[in-house]
N, C-alpha and C positions, 0 to 999 in steps of 0.2 A: 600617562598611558595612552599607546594608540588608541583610536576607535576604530571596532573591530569592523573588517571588509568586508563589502558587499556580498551577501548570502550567494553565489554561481553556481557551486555545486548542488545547493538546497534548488536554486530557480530550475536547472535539469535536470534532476530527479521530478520535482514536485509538476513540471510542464511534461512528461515522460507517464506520470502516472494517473496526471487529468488524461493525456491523450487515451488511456487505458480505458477508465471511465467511461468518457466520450463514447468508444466502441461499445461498451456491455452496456449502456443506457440506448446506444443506438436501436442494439438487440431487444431490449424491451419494449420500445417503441414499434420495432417493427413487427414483432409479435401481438401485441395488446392491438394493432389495426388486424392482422390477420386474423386473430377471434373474435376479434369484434369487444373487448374490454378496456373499458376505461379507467376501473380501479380494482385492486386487487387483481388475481390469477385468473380468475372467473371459473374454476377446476381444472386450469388445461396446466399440466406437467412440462411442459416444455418452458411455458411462459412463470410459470412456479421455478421452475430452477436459472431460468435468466433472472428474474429477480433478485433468487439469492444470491449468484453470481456475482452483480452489481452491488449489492446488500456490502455481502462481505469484504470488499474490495474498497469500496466504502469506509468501513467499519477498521480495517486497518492502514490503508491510506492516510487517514488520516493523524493519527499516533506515531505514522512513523515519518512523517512528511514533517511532522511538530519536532519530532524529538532531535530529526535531521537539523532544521535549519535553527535549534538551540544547542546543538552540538557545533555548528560550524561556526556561530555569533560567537559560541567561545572557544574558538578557535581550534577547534579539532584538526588531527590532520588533514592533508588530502586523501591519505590512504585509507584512513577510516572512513569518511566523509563515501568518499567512492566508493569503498567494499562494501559499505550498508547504504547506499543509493545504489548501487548494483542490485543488491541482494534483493533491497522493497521491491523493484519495478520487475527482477527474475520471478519473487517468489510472489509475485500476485499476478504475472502472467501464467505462472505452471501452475495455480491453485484455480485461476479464471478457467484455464481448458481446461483442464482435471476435470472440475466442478460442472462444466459446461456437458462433458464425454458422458460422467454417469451420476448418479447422484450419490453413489455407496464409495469403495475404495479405489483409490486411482493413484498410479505412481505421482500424477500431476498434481493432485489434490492434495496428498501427504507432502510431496517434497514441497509444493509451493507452502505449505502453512509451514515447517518445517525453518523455512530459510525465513520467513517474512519474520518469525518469533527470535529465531536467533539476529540478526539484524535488529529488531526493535529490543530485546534483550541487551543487546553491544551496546546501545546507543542509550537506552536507561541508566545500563551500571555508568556509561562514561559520562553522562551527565551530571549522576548522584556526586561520580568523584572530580568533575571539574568545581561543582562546588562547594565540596570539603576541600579542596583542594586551595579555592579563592577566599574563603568564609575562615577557614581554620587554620590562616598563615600565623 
């Protein structure tokens, strides 16, 4: 058996979704000087909702950054690969503004959570079955 190719598609998604990161943590930074806080929110709303911003983005980045580059080691398409590293870095950019705009309903909010679930959904079942798949030859 080959050994399976360098993770590319996993490296630009997962470099695509730190840069994402990067921005919403910049946002808290730049907030927590502008109130003058160093940890936590310190009651101010605007810097409460960059946090969760970054929180959330956080919270599914990660899961689906994982589930990507164990989808691609075993050798997922490209189509897949792409359509759900599209999908992560669309739906946590439209759920980052969403989230950012208000804090209640937002088309950005819903469809970004939306795509980010079905994407990490695609890429759970296709992993469960790449290894019944390998395990149950």
């Amino acid at each position: 058996m080959n050994p399976a190719p360098m993770p590319a598609a996993t490296a630009l998604y997962a470099g695509l979704i730190a840069l994402l990161l990067l921005v919403l943590a910049a946002r808290v930074s730049v907030l927590r000087r502008r109130h003058g806080v160093g940890l936590g929110d310190g009651g101010q709303r605007d810097l409460h909702r960059a946090i969760r911003v970054h929180g959330n983005a956080v919270e599914w980045a990660i899961i689906g950054v994982l589930l990507l580059l164990v989808a691609e080691l075993n050798r997922a398409s490209p189509w897949l690969l792409h359509g759900a590293g599209v999908a992560l870095v669309a739906g946590r950019v439209l759920h980052a503004v969403g989230l950012s705009g208000s804090p209640g309903y937002s088309f950005g909010r819903f469809a970004g959570s939306a795509v980010s679930w079905v994407a990490v959904g695609v890429l759970a079942v296709w992993n469960v079955w790449a290894f019944a798949r390998l395990v149950l030859r």
